[in-house]
VEXDREN-2710 file (C-alpha; in Angstrom, 1 decimal):
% VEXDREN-2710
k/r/px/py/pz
1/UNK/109.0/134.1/220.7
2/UNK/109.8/131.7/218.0
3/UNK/111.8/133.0/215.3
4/UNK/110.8/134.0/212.2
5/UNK/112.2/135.9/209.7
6/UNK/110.7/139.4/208.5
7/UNK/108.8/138.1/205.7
8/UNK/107.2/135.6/207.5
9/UNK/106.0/138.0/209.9
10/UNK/104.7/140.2/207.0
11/UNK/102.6/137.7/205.4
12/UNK/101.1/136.5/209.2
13/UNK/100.1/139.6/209.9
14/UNK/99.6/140.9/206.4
15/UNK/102.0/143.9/206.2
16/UNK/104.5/145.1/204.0
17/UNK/107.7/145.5/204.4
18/UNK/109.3/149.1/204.5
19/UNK/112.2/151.3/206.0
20/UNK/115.6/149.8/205.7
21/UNK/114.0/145.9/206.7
22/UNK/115.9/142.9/205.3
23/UNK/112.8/140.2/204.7
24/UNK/115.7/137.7/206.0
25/UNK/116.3/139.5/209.2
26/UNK/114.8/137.4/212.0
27/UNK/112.8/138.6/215.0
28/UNK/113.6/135.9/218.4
29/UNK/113.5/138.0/221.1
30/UNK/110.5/139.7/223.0
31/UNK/107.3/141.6/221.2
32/UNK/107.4/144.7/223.4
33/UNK/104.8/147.6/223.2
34/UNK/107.5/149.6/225.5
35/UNK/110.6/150.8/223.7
36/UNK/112.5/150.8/227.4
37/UNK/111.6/147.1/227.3
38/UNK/113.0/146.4/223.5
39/UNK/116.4/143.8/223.1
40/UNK/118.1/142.4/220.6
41/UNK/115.7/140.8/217.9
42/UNK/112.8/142.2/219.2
43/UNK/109.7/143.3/217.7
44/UNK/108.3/146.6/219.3
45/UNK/104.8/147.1/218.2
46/UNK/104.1/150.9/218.1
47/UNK/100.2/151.8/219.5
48/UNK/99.4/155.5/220.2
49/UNK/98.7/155.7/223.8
50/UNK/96.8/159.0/225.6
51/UNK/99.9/160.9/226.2
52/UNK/102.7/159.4/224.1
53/UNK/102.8/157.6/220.2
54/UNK/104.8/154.7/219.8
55/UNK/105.9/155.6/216.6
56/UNK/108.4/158.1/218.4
57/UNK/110.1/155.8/220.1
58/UNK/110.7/153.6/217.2
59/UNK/114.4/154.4/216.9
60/UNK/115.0/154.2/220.3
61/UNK/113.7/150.5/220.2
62/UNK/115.7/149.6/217.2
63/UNK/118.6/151.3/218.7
64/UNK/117.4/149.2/221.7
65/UNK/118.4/146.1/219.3
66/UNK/114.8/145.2/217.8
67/UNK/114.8/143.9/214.6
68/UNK/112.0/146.1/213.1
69/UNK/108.4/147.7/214.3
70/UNK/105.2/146.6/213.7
71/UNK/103.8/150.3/212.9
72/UNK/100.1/151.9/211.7
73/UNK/102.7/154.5/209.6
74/UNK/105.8/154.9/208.3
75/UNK/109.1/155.2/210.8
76/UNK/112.6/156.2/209.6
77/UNK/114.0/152.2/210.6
78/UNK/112.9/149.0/209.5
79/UNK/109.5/148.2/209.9
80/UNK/106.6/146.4/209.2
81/UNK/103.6/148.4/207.6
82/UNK/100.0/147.7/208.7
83/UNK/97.1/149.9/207.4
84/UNK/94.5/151.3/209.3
85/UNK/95.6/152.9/212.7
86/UNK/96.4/151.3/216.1
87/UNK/92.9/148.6/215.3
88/UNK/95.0/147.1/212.6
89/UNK/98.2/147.2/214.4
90/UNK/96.1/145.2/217.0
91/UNK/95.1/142.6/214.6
92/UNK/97.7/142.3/212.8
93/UNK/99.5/141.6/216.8
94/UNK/96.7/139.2/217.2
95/UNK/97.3/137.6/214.0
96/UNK/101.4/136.7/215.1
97/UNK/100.0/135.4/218.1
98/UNK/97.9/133.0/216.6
99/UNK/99.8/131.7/214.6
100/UNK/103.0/130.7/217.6
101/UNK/99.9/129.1/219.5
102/UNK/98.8/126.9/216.5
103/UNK/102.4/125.9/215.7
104/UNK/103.4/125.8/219.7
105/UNK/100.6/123.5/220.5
106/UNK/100.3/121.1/216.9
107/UNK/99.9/117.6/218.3
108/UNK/102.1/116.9/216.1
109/UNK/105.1/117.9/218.4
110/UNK/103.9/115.3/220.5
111/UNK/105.1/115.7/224.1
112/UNK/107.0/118.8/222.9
113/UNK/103.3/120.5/222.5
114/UNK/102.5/123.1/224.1
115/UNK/99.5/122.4/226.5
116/UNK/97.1/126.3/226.3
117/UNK/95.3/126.7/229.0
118/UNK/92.6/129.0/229.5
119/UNK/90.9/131.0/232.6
120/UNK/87.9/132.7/232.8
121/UNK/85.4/133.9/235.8
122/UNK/84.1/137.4/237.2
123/UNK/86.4/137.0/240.5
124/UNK/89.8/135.0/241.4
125/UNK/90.8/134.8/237.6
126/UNK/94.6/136.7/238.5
127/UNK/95.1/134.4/241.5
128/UNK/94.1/131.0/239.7
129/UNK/96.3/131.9/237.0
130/UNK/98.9/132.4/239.2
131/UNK/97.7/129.2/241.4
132/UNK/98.0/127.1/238.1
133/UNK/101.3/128.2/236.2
134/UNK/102.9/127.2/239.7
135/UNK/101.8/124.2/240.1
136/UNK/101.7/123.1/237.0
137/UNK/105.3/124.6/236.4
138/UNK/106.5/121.5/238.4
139/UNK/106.3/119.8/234.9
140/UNK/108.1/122.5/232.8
141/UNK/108.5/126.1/231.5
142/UNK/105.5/127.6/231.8
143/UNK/104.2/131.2/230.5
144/UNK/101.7/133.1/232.7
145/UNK/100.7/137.0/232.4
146/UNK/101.6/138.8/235.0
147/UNK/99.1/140.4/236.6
148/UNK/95.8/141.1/235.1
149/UNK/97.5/141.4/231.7
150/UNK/94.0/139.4/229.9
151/UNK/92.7/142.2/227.3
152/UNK/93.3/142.2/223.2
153/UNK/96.7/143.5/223.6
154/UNK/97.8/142.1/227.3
155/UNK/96.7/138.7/225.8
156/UNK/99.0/138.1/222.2
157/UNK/101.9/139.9/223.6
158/UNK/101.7/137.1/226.6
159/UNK/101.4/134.6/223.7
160/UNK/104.5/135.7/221.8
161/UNK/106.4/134.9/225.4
162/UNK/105.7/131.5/224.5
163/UNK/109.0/129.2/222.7
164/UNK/109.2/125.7/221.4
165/UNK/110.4/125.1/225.0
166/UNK/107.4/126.2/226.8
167/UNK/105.4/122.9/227.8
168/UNK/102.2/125.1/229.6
169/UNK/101.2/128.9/228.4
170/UNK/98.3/129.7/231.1
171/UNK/96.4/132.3/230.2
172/UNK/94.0/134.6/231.9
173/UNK/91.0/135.4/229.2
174/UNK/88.4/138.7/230.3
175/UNK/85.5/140.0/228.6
176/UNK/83.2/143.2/229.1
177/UNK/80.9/142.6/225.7
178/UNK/79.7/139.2/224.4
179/UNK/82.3/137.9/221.8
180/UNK/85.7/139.4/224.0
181/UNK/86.3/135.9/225.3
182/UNK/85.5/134.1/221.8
183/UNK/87.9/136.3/220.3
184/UNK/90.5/135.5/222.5
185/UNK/90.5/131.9/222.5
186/UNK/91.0/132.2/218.6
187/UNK/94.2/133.9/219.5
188/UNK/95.3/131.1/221.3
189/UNK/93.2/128.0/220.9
190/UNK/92.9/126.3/224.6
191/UNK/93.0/123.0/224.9
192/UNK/91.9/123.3/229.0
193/UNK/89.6/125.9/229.8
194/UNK/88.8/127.0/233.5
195/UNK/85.5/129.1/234.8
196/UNK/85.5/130.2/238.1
197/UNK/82.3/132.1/239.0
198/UNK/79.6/134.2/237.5
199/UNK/79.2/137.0/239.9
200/UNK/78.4/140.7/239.4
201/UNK/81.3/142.5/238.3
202/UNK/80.8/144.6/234.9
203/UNK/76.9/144.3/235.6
204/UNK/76.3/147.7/234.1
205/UNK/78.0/146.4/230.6
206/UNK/76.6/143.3/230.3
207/UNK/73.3/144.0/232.1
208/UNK/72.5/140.7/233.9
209/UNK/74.1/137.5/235.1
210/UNK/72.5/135.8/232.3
211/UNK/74.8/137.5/229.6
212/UNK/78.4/137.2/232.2
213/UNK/77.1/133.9/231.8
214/UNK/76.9/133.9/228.2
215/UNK/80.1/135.5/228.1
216/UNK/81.7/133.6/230.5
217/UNK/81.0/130.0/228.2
218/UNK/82.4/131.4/224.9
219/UNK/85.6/130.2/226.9
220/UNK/84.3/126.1/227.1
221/UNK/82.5/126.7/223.8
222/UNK/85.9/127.0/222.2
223/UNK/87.6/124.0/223.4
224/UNK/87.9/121.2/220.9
225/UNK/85.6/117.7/221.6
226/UNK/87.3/115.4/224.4
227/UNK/86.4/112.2/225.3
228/UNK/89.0/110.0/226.9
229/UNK/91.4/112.0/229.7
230/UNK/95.4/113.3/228.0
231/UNK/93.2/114.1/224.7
232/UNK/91.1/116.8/223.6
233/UNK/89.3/119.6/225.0
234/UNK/88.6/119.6/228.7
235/UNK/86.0/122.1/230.5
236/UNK/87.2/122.5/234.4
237/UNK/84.0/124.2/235.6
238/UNK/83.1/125.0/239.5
239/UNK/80.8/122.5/240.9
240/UNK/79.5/124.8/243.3
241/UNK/78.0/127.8/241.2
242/UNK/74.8/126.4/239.3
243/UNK/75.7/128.8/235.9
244/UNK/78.9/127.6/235.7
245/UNK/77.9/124.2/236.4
246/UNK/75.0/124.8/233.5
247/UNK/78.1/125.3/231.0
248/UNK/78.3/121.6/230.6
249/UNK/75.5/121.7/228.4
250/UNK/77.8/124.5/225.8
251/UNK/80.8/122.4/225.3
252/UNK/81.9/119.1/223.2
253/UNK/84.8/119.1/225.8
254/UNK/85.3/116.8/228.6
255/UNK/83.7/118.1/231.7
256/UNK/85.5/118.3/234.8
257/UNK/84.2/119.5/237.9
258/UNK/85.6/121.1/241.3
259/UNK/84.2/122.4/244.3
260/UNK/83.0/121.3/248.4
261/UNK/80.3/120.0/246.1
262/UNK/80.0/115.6/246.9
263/UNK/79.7/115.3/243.6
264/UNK/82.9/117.2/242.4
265/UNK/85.2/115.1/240.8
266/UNK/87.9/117.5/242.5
267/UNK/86.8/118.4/246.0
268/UNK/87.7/119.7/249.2
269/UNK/86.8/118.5/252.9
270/UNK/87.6/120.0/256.1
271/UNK/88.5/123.3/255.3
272/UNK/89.6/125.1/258.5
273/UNK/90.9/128.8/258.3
274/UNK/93.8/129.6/260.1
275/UNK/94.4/132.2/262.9
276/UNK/96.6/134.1/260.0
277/UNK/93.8/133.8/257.5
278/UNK/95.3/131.1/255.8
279/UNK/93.2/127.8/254.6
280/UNK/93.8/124.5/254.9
281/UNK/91.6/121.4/253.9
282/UNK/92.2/117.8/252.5
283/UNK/91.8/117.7/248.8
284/UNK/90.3/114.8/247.1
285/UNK/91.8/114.0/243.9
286/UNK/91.9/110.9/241.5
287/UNK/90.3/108.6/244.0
288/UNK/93.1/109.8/246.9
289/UNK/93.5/112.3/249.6
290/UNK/96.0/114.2/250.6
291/UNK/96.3/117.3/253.4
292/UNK/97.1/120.8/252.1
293/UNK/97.5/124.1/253.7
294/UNK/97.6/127.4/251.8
295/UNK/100.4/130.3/251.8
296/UNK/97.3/132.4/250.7
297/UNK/94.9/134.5/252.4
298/UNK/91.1/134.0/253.0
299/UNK/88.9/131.4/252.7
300/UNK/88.0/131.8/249.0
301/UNK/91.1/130.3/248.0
302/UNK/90.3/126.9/248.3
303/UNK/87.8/126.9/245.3
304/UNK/90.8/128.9/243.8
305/UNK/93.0/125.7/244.6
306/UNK/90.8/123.3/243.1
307/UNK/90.7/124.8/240.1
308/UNK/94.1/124.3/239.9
309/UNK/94.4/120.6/241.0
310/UNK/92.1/119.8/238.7
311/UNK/94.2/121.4/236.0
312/UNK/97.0/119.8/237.6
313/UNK/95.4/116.3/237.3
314/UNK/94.4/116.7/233.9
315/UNK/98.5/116.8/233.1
316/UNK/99.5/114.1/235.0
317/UNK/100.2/115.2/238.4
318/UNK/98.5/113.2/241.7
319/UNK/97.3/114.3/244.8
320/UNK/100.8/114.4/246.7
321/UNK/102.5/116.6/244.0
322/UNK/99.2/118.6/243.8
323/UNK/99.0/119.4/247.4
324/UNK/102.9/120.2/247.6
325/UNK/103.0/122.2/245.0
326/UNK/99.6/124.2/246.1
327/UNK/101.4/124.5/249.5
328/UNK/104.2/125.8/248.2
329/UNK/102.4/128.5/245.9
330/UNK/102.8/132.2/247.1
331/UNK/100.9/135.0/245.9
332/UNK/102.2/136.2/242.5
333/UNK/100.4/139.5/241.5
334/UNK/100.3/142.4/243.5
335/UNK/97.2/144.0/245.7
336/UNK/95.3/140.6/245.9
337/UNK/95.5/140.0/249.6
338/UNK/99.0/140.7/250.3
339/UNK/99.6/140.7/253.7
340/UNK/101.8/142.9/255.6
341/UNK/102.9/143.8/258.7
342/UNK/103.9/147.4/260.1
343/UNK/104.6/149.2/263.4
344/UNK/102.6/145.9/265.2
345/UNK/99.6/146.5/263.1
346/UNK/99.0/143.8/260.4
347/UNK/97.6/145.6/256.4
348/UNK/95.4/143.5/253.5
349/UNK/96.4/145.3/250.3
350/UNK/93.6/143.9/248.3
351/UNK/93.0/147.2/246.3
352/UNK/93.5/145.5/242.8
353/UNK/90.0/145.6/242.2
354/UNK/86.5/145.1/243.2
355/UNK/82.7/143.9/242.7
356/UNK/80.7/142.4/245.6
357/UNK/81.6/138.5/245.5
358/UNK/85.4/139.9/246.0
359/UNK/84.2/142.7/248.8
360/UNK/82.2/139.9/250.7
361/UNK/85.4/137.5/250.1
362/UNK/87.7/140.2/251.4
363/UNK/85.8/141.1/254.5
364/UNK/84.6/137.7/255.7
365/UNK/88.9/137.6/256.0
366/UNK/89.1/140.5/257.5
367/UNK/86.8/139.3/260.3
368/UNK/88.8/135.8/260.3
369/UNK/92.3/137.8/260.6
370/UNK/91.5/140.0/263.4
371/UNK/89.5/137.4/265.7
372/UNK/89.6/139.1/269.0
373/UNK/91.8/142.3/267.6
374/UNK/90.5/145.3/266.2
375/UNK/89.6/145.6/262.6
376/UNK/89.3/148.5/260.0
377/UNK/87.8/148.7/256.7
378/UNK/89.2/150.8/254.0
379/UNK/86.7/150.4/251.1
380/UNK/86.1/152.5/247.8
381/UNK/83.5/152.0/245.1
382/UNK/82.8/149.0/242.9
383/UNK/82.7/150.0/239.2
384/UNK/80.6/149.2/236.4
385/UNK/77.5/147.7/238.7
386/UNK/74.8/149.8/236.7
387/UNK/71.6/149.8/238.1
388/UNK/72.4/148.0/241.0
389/UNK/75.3/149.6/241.9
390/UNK/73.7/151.7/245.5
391/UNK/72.0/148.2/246.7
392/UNK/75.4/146.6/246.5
393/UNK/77.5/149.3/247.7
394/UNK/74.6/149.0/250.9
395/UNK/74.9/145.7/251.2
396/UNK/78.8/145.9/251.6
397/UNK/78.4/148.6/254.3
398/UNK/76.1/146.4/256.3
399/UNK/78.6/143.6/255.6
400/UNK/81.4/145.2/257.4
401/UNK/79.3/146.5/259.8
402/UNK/78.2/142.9/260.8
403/UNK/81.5/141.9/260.5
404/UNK/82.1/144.0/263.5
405/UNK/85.0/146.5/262.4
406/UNK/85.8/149.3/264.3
407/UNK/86.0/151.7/262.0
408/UNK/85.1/151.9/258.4
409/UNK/86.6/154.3/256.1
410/UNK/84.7/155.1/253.0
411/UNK/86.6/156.7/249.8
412/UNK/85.2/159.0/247.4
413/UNK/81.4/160.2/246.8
414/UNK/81.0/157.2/244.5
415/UNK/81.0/154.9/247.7
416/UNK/78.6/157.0/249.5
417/UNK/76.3/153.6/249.6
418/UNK/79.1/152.0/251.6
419/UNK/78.7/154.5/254.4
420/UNK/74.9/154.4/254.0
421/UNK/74.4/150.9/255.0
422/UNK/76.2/150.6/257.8
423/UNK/74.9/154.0/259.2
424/UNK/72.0/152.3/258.5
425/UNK/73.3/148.9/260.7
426/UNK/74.4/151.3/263.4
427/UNK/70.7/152.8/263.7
428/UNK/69.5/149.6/264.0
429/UNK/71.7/148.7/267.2
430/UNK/73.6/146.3/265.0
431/UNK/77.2/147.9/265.0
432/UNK/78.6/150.1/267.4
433/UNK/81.7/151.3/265.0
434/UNK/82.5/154.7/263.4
435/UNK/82.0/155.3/259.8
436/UNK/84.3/158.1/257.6
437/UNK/84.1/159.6/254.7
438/UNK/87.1/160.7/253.0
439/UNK/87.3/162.1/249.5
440/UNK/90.4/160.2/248.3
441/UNK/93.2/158.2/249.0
442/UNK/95.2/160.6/250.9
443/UNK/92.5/161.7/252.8
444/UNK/91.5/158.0/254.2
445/UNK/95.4/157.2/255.0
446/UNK/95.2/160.8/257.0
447/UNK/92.4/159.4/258.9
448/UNK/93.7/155.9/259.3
449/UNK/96.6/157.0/260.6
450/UNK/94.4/159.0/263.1
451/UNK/92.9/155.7/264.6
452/UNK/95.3/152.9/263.9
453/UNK/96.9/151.0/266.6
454/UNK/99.2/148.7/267.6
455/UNK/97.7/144.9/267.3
456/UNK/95.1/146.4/264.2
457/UNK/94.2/144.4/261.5
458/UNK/93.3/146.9/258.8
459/UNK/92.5/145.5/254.7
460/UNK/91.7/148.3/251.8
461/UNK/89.8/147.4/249.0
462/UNK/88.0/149.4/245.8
463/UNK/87.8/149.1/242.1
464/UNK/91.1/150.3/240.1
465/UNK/90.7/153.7/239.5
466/UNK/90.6/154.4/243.3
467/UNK/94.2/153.1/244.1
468/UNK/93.7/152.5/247.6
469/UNK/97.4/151.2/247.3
470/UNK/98.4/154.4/248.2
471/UNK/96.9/154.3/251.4
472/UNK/99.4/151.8/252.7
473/UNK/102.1/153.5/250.9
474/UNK/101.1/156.9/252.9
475/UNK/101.5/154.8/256.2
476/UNK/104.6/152.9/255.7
477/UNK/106.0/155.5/254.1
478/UNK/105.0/158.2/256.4
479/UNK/104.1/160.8/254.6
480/UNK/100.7/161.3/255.5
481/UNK/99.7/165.2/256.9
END
């Protein structure tokens, strides 16, 4: 973070000074919420969690070397005083944040600004985040989340990672309620903003594509007016999906646009997938060409690619250093498509999370990994679909039962569609493969085990809260019954 002195902090985030807190002490070092994470000039922010309270590990972070915490109630070291519980400890965080973006990214630091860039979209927000800061890190330090870290905490405390050195802070903005998104970009202004998609995840909370829509434009709506390219605000929206296409009508921003669309000013051609899943295409940027072939996995990635040239372009870099640096990009957050070998079969941890675009994305690699080898599906449910949740979860059964595994392994009795529709394919002469049911994670790496062999190509896949992680662990590991 940049440093600032304790009674600068105070007044940002309108708190009072307390404990043993010299106002001149300064704070340069990280804003942690974990004490085991606290160094010297730190600020640890204390939030009551389900199972523990910050404020009891206050001394430990000062003792840790942080210069004070940012606390809902008084501690026995020096801290700064916010009234109102862990919502005002929030905002007051949020307020601190603001504040290093504004002064990061003035225009008046000239080329010593800090360009803010902003990503938004129901699927592939993680890996375009992660697709952008390496690319664009090519022209200097650049702060990304890691992982999915895009909520009202995840997103100031990546903020506050952010120094007068950092020339790009790419950031990875979420929503589940109109406004979440709007909020966020007042935290830290974007100058760039990105939307990927409009597809179906949180369904049940936002009731309709209409209103992910609506939610998904607060990000462009924020950007400032642009007109001529190097100044102002600049939309990067996907050609190819007609609602996020529609968002050029919501934004005084310049409009960029990506896609296999003709029309995309940022397009791709020839896009061939690879017998290890991988992509490659020629990429048509700033009236040139150039080839490019992906480290990544599954033929979504391309559109996950543009996005990021077209990011890339907007900062200066051409086609060549676009297409090397997208070459040279790995994947960067774990259980998105990592692929792994073991005992001669070959594992897709894409367990991170799921709604149908992502399920369809992940099996349509599946069936492009495995070509003439076996293939097995491990697949929990998809959360927060609502009412449509047992059409999709039939629709992704009959899915991987087109796509011809041999065996699908459904998790848990909140998947049960899963195993519906491709019983239901199977009926119908369509598919010839097995479906299971097991109840949990344990239970489906005890069965994979059963019927994995040598040459398999097996990906798992389901929302968070199933941690179909573990299944792989249970098999590399061993320790399945």
């Amino acid at each position: 973070m940049i440093a600032l002195t304790l009674d600068r902090i105070a007044e940002i985030t309108q708190a009072a000074i307390g404990g043993s807190a010299r106002p001149d002490a300064v704070v340069d070092g990280p804003v942690v919420i974990d004490s085991r994470q606290s160094a010297p000039g730190a600020l640890f922010v204390a939030l009551s969690g389900e199972r523990v309270d910050g404020h009891d590990f206050a001394r430990r972070a000062v003792e840790a070397g942080a210069t004070a915490v940012l606390a809902s109630r008084p501690v026995d070291v020096p801290h700064l005083l916010v009234d109102g519980g862990d919502d005002a400890v929030v905002a007051a965080l949020a307020r601190l944040a603001r504040h290093v973006a504004l002064e990061l990214g003035d225009p008046r630091r000239g080329a010593e600004a800090t360009e803010v860039i902003g990503v938004t979209g129901s699927s592939g927000k993680t890996t375009t985040k992660d697709l952008i800061a390496q690319v664009v890190g090519r022209l200097g330090p650049t702060v990304a989340p890691a992982g999915s870290f895009n909520n009202e905490i995840g997103h100031p405390l990546t903020v506050l990672r952010a120094d007068t050195g950092t020339r790009q802070l790419v950031l990875e903005v979420a929503a589940r309620g109109i406004g979440h998104i709007a909020h966020l970009c007042r935290v830290a202004p974007p100058r760039i903003g990105v939307v990927l998609n409009v597809g179906s995840a949180h369904m049940g909370e936002f009731g309709g594509r209409d209103a992910i829509a609506k939610a998904k434009g607060e990000l462009v709506e924020s950007l400032p007016p642009g007109e001529d390219r190097g100044s102002g605000g600049v939309a990067v929206l996907n050609a190819d999906d007609p609602r996020v296409s529609a968002m050029a009508e919501r934004t005084a921003a310049r409009v960029v646009t990506y896609g296999l669309a003709d029309d995309a000013h940022v397009r791709a051609t020839d896009v061939v997938l690879g017998d290890d899943g991988a992509p490659s295409f020629t990429l048509h940027l700033g009236g040139r060409t150039a080839p490019v072939r992906l480290a990544l996995v599954g033929a979504h990635q391309v559109h996950n690619a543009l996005a990021a040239a077209a990011v890339a372009e907007e900062l200066g870099m051409d086609a060549d250093a676009v297409a090397e640096a997208l070459e040279a990009a790995t994947p960067a957050s774990r259980w998105r498509m990592e692929v792994t070998e073991h005992d001669g079969a070959t594992f897709v941890n894409d367990a991170y999370n799921a709604n149908p675009e992502s399920m369809r994305a992940a099996l349509t690699t599946l069936g492009a990994l495995a070509r003439e080898r076996r293939s097995i599906a491990v697949l929990a449910h998809m959360a927060e679909l609502g009412g449509d949740g047992r059409a999709e979860h039939e629709k992704v059964g009959e899915l991987a039962a087109r796509t011809g595994v041999s065996h699908l392994i459904v998790v848990g009795a909140e998947a049960e569609g899963i195993a519906v529709g491709a019983e239901r394919a199977a009926r119908a002469g369509q598919w010839d493969g097995e479906t299971v049911r097991a109840a949990d994670a344990e239970a489906a790496a005890s069965a994979l085990r059963d019927r994995i062999r040598t040459g398999d190509v097996v990906i798992v896949k389901g929302s968070r809260v199933a941690a179909l992680e573990r299944v792989i662990d249970h098999i590399t590991k061993g320790d399945v019954q």
